[in-house]
ZASEFI-407154 format. One record per residue: x, y, z of N, C-alpha, C, CB in turn. Coordinates in steps of 0.05 Angstrom, whole numbers, padded with zeros to 5 digits, always signed. Glycine has a CB too. Layout:
BEGIN
XYZXYZXYZXYZ/...
***
This chain:
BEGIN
+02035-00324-03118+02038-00300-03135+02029-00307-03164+02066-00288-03135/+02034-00332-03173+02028-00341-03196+02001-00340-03201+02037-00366-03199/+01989-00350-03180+01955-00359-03186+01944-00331-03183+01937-00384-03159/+01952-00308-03169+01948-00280-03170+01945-00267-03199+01970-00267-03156/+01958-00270-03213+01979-00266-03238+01945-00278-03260+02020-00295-03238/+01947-00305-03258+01928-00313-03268+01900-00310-03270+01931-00326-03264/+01894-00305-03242+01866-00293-03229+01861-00265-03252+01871-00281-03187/+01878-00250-03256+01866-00226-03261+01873-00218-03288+01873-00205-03242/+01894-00235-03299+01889-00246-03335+01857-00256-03341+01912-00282-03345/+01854-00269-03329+01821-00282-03330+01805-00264-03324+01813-00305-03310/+01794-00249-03297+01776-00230-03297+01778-00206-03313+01774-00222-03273/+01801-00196-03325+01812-00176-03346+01796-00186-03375+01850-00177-03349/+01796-00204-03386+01787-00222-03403+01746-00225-03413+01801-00247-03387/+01741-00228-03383+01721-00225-03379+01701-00198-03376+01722-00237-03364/+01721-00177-03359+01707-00157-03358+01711-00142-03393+01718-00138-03329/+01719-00148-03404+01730-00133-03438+01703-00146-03446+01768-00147-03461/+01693-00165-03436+01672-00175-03456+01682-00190-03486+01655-00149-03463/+01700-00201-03477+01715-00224-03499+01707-00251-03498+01746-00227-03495/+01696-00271-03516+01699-00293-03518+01713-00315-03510+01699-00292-03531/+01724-00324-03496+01741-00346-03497+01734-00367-03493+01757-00346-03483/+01758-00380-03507+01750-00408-03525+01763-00427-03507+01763-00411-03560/+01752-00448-03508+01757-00469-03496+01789-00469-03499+01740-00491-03507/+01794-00471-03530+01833-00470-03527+01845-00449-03510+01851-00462-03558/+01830-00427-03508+01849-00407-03499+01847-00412-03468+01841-00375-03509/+01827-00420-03453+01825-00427-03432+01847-00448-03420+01803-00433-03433/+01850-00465-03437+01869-00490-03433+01899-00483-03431+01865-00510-03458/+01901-00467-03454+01934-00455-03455+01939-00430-03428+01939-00436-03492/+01919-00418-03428+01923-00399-03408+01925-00419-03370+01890-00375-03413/+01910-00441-03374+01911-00454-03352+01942-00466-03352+01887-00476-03351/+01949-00481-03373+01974-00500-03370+01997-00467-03364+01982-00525-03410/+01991-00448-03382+02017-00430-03372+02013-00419-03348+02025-00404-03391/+01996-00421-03332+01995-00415-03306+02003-00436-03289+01972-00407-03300/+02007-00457-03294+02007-00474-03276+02041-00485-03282+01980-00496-03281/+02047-00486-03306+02068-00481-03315+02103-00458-03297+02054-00470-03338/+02082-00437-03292+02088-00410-03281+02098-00429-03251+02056-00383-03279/+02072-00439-03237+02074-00439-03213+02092-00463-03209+02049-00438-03200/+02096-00483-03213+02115-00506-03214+02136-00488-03219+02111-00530-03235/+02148-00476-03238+02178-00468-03245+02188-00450-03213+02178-00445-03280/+02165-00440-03202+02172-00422-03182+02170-00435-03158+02157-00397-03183/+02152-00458-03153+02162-00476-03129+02183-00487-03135+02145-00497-03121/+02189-00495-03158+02219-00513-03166+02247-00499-03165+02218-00524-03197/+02234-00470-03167+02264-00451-03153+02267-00452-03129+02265-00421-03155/+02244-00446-03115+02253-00445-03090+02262-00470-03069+02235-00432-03080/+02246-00489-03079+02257-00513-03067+02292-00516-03076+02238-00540-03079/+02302-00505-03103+02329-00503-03106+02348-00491-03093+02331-00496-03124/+02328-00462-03083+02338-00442-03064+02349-00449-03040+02320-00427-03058/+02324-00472-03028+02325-00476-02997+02350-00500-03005+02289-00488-02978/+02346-00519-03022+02372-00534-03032+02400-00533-03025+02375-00529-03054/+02401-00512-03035+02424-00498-03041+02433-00485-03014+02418-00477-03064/+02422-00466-03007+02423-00459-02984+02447-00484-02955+02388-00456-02981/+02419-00500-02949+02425-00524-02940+02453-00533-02939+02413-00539-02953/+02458-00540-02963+02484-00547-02972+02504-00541-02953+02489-00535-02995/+02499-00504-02975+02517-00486-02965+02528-00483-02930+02505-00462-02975/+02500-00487-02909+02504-00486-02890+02518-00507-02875+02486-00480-02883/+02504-00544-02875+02518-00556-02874+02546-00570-02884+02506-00561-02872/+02554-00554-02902+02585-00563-02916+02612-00539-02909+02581-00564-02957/+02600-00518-02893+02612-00495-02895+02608-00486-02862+02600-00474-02919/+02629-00482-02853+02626-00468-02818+02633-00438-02816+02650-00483-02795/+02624-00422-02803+02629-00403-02808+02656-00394-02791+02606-00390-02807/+02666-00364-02809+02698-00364-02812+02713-00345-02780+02705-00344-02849/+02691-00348-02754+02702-00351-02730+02710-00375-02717+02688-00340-02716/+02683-00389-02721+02689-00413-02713+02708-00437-02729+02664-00421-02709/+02729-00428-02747+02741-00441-02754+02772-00427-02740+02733-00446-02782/+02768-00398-02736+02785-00385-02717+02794-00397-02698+02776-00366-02707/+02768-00398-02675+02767-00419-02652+02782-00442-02644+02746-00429-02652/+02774-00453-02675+02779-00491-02667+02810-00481-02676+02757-00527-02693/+02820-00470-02699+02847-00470-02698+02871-00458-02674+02850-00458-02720/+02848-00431-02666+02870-00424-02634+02880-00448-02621+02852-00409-02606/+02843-00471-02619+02847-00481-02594+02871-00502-02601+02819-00494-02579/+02872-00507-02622+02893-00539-02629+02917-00522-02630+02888-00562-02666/+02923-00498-02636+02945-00489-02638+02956-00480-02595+02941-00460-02666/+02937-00475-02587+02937-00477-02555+02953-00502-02544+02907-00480-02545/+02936-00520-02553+02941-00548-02546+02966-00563-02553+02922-00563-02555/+02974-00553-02582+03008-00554-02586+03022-00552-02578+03020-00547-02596/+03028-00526-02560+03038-00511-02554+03040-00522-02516+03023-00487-02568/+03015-00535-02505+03014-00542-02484+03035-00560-02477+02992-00549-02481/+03031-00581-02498+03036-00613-02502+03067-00605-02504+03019-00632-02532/+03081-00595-02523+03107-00588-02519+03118-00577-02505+03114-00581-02529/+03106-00549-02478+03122-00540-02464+03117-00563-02440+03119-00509-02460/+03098-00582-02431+03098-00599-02424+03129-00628-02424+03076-00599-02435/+03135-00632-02443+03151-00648-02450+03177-00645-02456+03144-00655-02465/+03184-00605-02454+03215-00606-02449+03233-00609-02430+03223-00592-02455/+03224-00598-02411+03252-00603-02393+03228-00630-02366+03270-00557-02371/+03257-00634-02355+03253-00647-02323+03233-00637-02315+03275-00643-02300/+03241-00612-02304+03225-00601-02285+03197-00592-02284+03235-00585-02278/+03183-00605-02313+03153-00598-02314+03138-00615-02296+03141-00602-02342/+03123-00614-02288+03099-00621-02260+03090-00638-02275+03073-00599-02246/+03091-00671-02256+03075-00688-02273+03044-00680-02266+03082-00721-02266/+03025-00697-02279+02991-00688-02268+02981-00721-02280+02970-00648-02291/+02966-00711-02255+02952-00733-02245+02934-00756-02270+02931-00718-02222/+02917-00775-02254+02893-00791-02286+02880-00766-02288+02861-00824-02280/+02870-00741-02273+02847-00721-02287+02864-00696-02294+02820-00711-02265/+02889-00707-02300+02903-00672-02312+02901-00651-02298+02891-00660-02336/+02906-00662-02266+02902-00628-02250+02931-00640-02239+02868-00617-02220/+02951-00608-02241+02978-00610-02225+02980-00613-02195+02992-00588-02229/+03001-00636-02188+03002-00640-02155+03008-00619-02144+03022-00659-02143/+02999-00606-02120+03005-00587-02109+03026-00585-02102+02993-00583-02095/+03039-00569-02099+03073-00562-02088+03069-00545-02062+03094-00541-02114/+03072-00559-02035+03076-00544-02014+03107-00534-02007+03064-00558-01994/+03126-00517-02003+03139-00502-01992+03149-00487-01968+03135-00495-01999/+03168-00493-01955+03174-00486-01932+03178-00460-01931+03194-00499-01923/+03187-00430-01902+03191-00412-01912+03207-00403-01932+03192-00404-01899/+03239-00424-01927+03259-00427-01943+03263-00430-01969+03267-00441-01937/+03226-00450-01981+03238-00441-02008+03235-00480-02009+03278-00417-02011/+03240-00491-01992+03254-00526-01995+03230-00537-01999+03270-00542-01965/+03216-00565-02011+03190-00577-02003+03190-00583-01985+03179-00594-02013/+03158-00576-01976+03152-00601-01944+03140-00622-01962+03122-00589-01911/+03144-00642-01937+03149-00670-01937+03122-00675-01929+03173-00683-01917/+03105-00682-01946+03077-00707-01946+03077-00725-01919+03082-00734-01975/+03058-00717-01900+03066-00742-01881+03046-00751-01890+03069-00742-01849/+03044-00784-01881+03042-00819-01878+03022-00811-01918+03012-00840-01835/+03038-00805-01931+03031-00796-01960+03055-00798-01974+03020-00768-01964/+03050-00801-02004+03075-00800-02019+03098-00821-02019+03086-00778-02012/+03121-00811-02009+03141-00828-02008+03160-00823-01976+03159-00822-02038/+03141-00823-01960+03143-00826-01936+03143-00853-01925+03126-00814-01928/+03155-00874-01922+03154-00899-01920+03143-00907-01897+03177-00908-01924/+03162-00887-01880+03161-00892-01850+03140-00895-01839+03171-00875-01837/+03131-00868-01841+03094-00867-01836+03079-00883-01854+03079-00838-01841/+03077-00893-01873+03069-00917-01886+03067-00943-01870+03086-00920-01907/+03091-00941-01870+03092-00974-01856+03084-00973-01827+03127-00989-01855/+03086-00943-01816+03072-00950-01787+03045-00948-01786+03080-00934-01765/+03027-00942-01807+02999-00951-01818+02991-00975-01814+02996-00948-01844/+03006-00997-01832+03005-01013-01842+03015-01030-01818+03015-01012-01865/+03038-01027-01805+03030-01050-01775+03013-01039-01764+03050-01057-01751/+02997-01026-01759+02980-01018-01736+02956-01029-01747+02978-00986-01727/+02946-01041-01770+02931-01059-01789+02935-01084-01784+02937-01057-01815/+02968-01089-01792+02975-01125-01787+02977-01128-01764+03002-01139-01798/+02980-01119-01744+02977-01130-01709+02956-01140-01699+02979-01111-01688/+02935-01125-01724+02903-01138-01703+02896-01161-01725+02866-01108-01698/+02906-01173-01740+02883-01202-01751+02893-01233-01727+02893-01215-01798/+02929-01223-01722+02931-01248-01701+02918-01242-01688+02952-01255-01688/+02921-01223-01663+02909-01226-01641+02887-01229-01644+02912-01211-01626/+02862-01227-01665+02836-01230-01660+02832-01263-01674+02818-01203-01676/+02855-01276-01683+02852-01304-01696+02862-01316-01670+02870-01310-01728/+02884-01316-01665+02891-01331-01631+02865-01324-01608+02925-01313-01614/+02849-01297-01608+02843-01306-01584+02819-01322-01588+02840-01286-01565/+02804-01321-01624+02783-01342-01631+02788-01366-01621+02778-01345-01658/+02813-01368-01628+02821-01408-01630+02820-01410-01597+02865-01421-01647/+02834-01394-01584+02828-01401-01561+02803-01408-01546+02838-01388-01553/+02793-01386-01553+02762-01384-01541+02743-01416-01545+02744-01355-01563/+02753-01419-01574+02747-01447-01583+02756-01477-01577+02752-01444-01604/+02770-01469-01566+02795-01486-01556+02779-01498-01528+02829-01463-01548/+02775-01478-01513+02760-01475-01493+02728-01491-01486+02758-01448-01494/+02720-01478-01499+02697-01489-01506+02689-01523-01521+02691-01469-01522/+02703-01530-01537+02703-01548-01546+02725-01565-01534+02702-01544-01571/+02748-01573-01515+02765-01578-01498+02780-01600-01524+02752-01590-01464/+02792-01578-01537+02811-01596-01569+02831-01587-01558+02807-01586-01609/+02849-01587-01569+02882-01574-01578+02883-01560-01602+02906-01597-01583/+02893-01534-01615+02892-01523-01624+02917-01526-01653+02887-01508-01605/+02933-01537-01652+02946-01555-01669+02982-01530-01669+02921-01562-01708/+02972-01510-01647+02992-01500-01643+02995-01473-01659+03010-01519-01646/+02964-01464-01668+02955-01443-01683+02954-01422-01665+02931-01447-01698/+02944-01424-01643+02941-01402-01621+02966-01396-01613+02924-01409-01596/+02989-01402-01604+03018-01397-01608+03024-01382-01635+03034-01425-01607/+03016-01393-01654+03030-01386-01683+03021-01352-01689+03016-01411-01712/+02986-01358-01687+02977-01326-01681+02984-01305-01675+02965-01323-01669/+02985-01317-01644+02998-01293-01616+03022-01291-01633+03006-01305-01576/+03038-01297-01636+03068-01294-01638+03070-01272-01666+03085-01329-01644/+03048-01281-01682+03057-01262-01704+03045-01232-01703+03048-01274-01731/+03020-01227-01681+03008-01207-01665+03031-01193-01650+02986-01219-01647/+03043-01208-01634+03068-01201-01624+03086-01185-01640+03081-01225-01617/+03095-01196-01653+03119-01184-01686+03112-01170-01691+03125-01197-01715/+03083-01158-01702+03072-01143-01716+03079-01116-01698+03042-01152-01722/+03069-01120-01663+03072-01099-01653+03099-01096-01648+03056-01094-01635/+03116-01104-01649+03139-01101-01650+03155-01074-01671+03144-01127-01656/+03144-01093-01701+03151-01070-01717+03137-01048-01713+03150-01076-01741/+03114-01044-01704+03105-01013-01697+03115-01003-01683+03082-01006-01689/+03128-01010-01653+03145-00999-01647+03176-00988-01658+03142-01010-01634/+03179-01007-01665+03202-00992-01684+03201-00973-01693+03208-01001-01704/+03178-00973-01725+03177-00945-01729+03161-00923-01720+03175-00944-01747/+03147-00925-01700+03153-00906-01678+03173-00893-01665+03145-00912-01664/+03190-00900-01663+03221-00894-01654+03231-00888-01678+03238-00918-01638/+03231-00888-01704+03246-00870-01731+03226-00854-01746+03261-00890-01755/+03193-00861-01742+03189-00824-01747+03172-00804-01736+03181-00818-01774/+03167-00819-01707+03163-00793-01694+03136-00786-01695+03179-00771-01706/+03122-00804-01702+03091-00790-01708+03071-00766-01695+03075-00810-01704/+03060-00741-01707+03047-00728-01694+03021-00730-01685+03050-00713-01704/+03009-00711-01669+02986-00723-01650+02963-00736-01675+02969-00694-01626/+02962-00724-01701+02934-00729-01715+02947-00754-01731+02918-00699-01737/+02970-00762-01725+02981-00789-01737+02964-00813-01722+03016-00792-01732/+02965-00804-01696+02964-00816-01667+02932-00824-01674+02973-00793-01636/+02919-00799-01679+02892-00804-01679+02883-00815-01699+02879-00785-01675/+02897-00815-01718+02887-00832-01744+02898-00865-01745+02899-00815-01773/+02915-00867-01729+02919-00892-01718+02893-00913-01706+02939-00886-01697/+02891-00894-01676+02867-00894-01661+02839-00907-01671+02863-00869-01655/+02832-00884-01703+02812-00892-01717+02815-00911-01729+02804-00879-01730/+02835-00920-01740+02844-00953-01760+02833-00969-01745+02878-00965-01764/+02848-00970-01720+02849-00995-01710+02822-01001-01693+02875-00997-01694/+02816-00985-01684+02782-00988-01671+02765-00995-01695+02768-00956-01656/+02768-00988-01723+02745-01002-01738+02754-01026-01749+02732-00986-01760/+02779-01018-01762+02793-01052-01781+02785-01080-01752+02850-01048-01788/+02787-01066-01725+02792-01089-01709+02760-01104-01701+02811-01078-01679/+02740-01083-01702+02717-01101-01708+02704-01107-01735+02698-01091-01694/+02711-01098-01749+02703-01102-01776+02721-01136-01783+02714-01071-01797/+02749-01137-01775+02755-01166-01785+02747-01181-01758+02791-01172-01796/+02741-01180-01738+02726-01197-01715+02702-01210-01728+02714-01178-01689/+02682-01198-01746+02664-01205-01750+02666-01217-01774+02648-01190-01747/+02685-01213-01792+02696-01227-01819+02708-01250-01803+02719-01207-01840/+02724-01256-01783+02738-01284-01778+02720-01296-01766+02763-01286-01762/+02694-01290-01755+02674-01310-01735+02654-01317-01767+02652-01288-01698/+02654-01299-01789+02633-01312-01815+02651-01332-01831+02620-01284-01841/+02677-01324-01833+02692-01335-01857+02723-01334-01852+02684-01319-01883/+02728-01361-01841+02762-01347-01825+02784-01351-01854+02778-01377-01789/+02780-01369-01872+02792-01373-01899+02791-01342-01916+02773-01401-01916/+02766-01338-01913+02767-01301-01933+02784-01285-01913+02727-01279-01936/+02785-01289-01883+02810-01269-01865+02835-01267-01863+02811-01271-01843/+02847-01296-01866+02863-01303-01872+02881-01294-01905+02855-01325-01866/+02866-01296-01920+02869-01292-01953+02867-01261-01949+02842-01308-01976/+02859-01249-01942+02860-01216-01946+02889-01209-01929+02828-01198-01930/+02887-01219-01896+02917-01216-01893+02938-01222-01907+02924-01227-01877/+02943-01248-01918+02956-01252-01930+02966-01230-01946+02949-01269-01939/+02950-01213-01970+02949-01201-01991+02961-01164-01970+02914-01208-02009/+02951-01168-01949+02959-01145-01932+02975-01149-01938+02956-01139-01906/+02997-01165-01930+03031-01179-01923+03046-01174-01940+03036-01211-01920/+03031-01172-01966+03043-01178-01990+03040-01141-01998+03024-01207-02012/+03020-01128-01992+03035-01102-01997+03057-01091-01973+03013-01080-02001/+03057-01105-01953+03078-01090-01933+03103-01099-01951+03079-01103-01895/+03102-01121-01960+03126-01123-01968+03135-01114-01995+03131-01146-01964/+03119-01100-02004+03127-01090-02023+03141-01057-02023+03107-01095-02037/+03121-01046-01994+03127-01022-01984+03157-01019-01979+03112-01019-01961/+03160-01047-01963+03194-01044-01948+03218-01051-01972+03200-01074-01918/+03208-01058-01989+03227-01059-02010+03228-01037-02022+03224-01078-02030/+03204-01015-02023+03210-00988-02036+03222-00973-02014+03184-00972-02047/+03232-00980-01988+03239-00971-01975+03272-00977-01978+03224-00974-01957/+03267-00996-01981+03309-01007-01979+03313-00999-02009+03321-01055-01973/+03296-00992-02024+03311-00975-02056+03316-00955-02052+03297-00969-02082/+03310-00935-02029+03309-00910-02026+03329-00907-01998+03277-00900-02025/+03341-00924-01989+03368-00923-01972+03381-00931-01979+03371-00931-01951/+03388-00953-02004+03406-00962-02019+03419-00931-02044+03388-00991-02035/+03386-00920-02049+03398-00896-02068+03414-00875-02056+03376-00881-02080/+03406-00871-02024+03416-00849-02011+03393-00824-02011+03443-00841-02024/+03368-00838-02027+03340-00813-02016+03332-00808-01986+03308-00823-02029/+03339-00842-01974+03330-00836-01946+03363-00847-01927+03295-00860-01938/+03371-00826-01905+03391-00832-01901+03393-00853-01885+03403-00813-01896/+03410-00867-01888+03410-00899-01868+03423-00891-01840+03433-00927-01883/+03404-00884-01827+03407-00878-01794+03416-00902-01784+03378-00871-01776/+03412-00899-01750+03429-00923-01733+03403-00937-01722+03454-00911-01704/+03402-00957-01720+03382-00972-01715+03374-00970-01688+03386-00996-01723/+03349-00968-01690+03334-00968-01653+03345-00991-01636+03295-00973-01650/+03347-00977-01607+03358-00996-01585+03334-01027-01590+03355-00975-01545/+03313-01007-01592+03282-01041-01586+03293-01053-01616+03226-01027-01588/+03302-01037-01638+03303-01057-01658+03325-01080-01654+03307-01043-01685/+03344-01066-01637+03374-01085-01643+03366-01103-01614+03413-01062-01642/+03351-01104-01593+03346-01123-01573+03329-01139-01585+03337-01114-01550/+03306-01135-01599+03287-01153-01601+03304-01180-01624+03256-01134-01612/+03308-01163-01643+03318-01180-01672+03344-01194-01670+03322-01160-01698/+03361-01181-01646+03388-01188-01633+03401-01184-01663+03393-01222-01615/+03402-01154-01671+03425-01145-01688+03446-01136-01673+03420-01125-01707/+03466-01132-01689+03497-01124-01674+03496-01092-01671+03529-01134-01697/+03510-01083-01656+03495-01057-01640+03505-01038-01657+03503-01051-01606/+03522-01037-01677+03534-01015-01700+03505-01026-01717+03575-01023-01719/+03489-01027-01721+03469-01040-01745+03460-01014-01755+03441-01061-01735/+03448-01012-01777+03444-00990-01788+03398-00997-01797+03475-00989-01820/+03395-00973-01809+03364-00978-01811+03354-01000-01839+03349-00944-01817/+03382-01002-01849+03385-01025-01873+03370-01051-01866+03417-01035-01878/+03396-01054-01840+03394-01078-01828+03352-01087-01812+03423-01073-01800/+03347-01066-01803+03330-01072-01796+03297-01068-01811+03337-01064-01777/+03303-01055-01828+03281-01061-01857+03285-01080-01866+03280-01044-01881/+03297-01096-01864+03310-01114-01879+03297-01144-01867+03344-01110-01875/+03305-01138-01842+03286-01166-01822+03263-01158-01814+03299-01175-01791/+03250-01140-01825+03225-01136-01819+03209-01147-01837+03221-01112-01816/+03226-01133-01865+03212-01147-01887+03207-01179-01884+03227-01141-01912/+03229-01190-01879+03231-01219-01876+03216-01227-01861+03252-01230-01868/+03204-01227-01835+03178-01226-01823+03156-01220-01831+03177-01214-01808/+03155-01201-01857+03118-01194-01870+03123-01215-01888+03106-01158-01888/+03142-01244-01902+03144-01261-01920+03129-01281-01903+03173-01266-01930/+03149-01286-01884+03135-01303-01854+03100-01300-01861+03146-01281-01814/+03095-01287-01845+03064-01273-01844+03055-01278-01869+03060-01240-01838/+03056-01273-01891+03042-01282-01909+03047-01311-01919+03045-01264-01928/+03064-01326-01915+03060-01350-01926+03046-01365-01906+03084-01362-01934/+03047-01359-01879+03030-01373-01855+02999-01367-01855+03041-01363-01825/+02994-01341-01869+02960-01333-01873+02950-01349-01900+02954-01293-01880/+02974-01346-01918+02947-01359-01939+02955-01393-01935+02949-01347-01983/+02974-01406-01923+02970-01430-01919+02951-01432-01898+02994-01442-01916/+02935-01420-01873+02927-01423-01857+02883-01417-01873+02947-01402-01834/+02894-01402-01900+02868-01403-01923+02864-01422-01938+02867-01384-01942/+02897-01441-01943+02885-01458-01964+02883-01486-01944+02906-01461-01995/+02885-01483-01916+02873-01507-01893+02843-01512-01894+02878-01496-01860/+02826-01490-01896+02803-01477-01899+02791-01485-01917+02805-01455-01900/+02805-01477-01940+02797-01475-01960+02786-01507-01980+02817-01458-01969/+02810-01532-01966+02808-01562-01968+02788-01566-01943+02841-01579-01965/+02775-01560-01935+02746-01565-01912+02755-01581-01888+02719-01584-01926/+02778-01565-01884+02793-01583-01860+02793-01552-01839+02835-01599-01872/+02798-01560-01814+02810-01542-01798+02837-01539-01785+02796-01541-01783/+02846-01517-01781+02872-01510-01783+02888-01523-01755+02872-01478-01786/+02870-01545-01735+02884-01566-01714+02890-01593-01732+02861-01574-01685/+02884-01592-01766+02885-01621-01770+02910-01612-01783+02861-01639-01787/+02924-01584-01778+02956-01592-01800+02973-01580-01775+02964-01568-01841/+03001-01571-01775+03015-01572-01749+03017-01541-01763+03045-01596-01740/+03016-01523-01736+03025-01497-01748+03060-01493-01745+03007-01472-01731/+03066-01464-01774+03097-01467-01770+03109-01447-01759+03112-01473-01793/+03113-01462-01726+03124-01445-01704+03157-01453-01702+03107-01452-01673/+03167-01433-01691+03201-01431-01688+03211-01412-01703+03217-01454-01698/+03198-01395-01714+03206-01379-01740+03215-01357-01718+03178-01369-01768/+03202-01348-01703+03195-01320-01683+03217-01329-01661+03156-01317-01667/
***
């Protein structure tokens, strides 16, 4: 607009048929040019300014927004944290579902939660198959190579034995339904070839994972005897197979027999990872005596 301005000071000048002088030319140039700097130098102030204004300043919904939402979130966090009875939630902050009987009472999570029973009858139907598939290796080997087995194939079987023992048990205290049955079914058909082929590559890594099995059963059965000691789970009368096999006294209660069960998954784990760290010194498990008499 400036150089516009100027353009037609000049042709105005000219068409009058006026003289101009070299000075006047010069001054008329510098105040034009003068002109046009002061007016780029505003506006660059303009856009400046502007700028500023936009990045230092949010506009006055979105400061609405962010305050609802923290005032939301206050408000969350505290009705959260007064009483008992708020719903814990999970690592992703979604509430456990609450199922309900017609009555109004919760149903009970099967082989989930704090269901022990069904837990632990998971979990032997897991520990039954690494003996029997470690005894009938040694045997097989036994066989074949015409050694002695250092009394490991006994030690095996026997704890294969135990194992199904305690599944029986708790089979007889909770009763499992048919898709319990079938999810049993599926365990044990894959865990049982999947560690077949882990004990014929690496019997020290089979051993060492049982072991660590052993070591959560026994941690299971101790959350189990906290929760009959509290009176969450009621201490029933112990199964006929529990009180023949273990030869408890026939008043015995389900104390008594979580109790020697547990003591048997201690067994089992100190015999697996000593039977890993045989292995593990590049020896095999006929050069140490296995420790039978326990069973």
């Amino acid at each position: 607009m400036n150089r516009f301005i100027v353009r037609s000071v000049m042709q105005n000048h000219l068409s009058n048929g006026r003289s101009i002088s070299n000075g006047h030319v010069c001054s008329s140039a510098i105040v034009g040019r003068s002109l046009e700097l002061s007016g780029q130098h505003n506006v660059v102030m303009l856009v400046r300014f502007e700028w500023r204004r936009m990045m230092s300043s949010t506009p006055a919904s979105v400061e609405k927004v962010s305050s609802g939402r923290e005032e939301k979130m206050e408000n969350s966090v505290t009705e959260e944290t007064k009483g008992k009875d708020s719903s814990a939630l999970s690592y992703w902050g979604i509430s456990r579902p609450k199922i309900t009987r017609a009555d109004g009472t919760d149903w009970p999570w099967n082989c989930f939660m704090r269901r022990y029973g069904s837990r632990a009858m998971m979990l032997e139907t897991v520990a039954a198959v690494p003996g029997m598939v470690g005894g009938m290796l040694l045997h097989l080997k036994s066989l074949r190579k015409f050694q002695q087995s250092g009394g490991w194939i006994k030690a095996l079987l026997e704890e294969a034995e135990n194992e199904r023992m305690h599944l029986m048990t708790m089979v007889e205290l909770v009763k499992p339904k048919w898709y319990e049955r079938l999810l049993v079914l599926t365990v044990q058909g894959v865990f049982f070839n999947a560690f077949f082929v882990l004990y014929m590559l690496s019997p020290k890594l089979a051993h060492r994972i049982v072991g660590y099995l052993e070591e959560e059963a026994i941690h299971s059965y101790t959350e189990y005897l906290k929760d009959i000691e509290s009176g969450a789970i009621e201490n029933v009368a112990a199964p006929a197979i529990a009180i023949d096999y273990w030869r408890l006294p026939k008043d015995a209660r389900l104390k008594e027999v979580i109790t020697v069960i547990r003591a048997d998954e201690a067994h089992h784990r100190d015999v697996n990872h000593f039977a890993s760290d045989i292995h593990f010194a590049g020896k095999e498990l006929k050069d140490a005596p296995a420790p039978l008499g326990y069973h």
